[in-house]
C-alpha positions as CSV (number, residue, x, y, z in Angstrom):
1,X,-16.7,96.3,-54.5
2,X,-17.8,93.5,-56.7
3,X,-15.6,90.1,-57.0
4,X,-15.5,86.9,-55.9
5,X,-14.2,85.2,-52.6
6,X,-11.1,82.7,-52.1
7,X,-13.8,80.2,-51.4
8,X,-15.8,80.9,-54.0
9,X,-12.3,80.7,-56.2
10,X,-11.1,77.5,-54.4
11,X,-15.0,75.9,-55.3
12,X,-15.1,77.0,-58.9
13,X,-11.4,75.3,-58.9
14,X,-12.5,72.0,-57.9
15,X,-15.4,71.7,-59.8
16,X,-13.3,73.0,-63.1
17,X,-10.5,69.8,-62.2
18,X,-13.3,67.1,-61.1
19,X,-15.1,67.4,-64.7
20,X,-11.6,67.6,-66.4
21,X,-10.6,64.3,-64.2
22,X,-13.4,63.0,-65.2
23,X,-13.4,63.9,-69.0
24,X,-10.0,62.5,-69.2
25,X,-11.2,59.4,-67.4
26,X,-13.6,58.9,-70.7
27,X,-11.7,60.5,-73.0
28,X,-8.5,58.4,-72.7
29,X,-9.4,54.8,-73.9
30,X,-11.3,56.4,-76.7
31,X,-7.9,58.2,-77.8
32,X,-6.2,54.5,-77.2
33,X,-8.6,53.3,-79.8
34,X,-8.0,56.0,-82.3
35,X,-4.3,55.0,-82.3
36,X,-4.9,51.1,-82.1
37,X,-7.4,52.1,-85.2
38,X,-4.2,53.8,-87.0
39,X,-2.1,51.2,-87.2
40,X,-4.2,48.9,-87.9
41,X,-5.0,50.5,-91.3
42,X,-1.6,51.5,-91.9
43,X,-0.8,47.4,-92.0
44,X,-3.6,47.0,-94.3
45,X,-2.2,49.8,-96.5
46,X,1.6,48.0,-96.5
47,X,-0.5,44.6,-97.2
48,X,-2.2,46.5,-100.4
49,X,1.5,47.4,-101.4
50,X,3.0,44.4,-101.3
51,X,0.1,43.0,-103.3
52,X,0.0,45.6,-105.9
53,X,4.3,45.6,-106.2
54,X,4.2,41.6,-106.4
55,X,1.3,42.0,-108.9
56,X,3.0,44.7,-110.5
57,X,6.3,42.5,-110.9
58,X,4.6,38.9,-111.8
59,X,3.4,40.6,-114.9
60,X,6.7,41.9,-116.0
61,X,8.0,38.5,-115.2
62,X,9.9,37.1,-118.5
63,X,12.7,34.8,-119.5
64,X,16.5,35.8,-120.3
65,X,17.5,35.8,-124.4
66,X,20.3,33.6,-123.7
67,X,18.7,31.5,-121.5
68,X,21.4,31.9,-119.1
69,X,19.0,33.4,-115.8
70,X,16.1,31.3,-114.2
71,X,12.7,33.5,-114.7
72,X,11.7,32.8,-111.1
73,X,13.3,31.2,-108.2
74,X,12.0,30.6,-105.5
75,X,13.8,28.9,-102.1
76,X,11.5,27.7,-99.3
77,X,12.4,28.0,-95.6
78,X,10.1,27.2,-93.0
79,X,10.7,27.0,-89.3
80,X,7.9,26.3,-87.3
81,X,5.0,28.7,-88.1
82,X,7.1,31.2,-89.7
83,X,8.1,30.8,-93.3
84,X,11.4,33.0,-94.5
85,X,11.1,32.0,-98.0
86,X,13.1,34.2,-100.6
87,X,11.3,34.9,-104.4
88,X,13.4,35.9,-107.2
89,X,11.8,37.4,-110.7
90,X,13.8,38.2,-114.0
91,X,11.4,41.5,-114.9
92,X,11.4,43.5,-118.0
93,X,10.3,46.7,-116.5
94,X,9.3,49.1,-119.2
95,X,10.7,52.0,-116.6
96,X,14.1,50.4,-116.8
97,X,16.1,49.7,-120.1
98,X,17.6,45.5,-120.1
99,X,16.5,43.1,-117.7
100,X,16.2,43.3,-114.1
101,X,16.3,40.8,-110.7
102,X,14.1,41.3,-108.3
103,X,14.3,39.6,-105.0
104,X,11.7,39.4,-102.3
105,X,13.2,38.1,-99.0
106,X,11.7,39.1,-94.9
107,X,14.8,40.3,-93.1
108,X,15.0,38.5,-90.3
109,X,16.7,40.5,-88.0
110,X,14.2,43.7,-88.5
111,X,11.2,41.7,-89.8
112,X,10.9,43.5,-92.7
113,X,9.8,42.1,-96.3
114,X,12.5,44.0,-98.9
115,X,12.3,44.2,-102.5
116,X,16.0,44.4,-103.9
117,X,16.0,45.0,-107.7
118,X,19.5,45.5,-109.9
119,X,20.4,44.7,-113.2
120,X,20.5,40.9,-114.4
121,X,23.9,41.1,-116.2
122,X,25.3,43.8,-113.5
123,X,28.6,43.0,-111.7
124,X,29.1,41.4,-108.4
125,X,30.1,44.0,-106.3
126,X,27.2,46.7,-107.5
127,X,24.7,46.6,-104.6
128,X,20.6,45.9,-105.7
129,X,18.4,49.4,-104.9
130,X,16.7,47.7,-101.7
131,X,12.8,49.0,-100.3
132,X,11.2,47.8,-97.0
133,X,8.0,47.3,-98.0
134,X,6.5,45.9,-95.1
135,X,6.9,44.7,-91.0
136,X,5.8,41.1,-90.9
137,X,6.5,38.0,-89.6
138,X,6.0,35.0,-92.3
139,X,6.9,35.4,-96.0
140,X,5.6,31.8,-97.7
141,X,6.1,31.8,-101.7
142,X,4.9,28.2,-103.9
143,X,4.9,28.0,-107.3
144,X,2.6,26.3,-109.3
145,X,3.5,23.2,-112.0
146,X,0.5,22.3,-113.8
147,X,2.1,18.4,-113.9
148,X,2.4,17.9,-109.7
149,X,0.6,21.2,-108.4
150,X,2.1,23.7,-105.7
151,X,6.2,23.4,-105.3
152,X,7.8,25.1,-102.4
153,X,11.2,25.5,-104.9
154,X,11.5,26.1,-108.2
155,X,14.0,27.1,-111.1
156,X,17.1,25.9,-109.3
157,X,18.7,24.1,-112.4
158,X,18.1,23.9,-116.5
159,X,16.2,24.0,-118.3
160,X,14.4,27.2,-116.8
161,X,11.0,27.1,-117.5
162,X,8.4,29.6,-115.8
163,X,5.5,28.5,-112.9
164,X,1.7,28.8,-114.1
165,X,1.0,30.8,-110.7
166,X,2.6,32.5,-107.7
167,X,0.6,31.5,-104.1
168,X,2.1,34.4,-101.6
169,X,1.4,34.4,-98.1
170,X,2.4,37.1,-95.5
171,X,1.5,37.2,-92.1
172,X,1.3,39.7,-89.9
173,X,0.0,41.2,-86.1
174,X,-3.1,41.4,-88.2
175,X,-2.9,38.3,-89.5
176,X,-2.9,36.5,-92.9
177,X,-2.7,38.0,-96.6
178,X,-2.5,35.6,-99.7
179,X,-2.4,36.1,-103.7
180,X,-2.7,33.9,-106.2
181,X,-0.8,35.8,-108.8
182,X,-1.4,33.7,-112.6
183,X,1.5,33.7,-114.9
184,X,0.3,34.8,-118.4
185,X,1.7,32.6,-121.4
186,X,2.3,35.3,-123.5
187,X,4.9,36.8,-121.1
């Protein structure tokens, strides 16, 4: 009768869970990386979006007929190192008919940058369409007058006049994005 023994079964078990012991040993931190590695390039990804929406929205970026909305405004709140600034745009987006706010502002309680967007002449009670673009932990807007350079507020009172840049600074676990976005004068 062919077969093998119980010690012969008990050896080939021990073997068999020392290499996977082993294996896992290696294998783990590797796997750690790999997930490490996967976050890290989603939070570039988010970054990317941010810059191509803010991009995207700077260059729809115009000023009301009646001259009644600021074309950018732009609050500055700094505590510390953070900066919880809030950016708002009057758009012409060729997607949507009329004129349209947009509003960047880093929630403070989730840490997440949302762009809220709704009608300029829409009532007060109709809620802006709200997207979390991004987790991060400093949102820094300037704006840029050509007479006395970078302004940490702008368009607060008339007459409403557009900036000749956007300097946008996020930060983040992996670390610091900025844009320069240029206002073009035909806008």
């Amino acid at each position: 009768m062919k077969g093998f023994t119980l010690l012969e079964v008990l050896l080939a078990l021990l073997v068999f869970s020392l290499i996977m012991s082993l294996t896992w040993t290696v294998l783990t931190p590797a796997g750690e990386g790999f997930v490490m590695l996967q976050e890290s390039r989603m939070q570039l990804e988010e970054q990317q979006w941010i810059g191509k929406q803010l991009r995207r929205d700077v260059n729809y970026l115009t000023q009301s007929e009646d001259k009644t909305i600021a074309p950018v405004v732009l609050s500055n709140d700094s505590r510390g190192d953070g900066a919880f600034d809030a950016l708002q745009m009057l758009i012409r987006d060729p997607m949507y008919p009329g004129l349209t706010l947009v509003r960047y502002v880093l929630d403070e309680e989730t840490n997440m940058l949302k762009r809220e967007a709704k009608s300029a002449w829409s009532r007060t009670h109709v809620e802006a369409i709200s997207w979390d673009l991004a987790k991060i932990t400093s949102f820094d807007v300037q704006a840029l007058d050509m007479a006395s350079g970078w302004k940490e507020t702008w368009g607060t009172a008339p007459p409403f006049k557009k900036p000749k840049g956007l300097r946008i600074t996020i930060r983040d676990e992996l670390g610091e994005m900025k844009w320069d976005l240029p206002v073009l004068v035909g806008q």
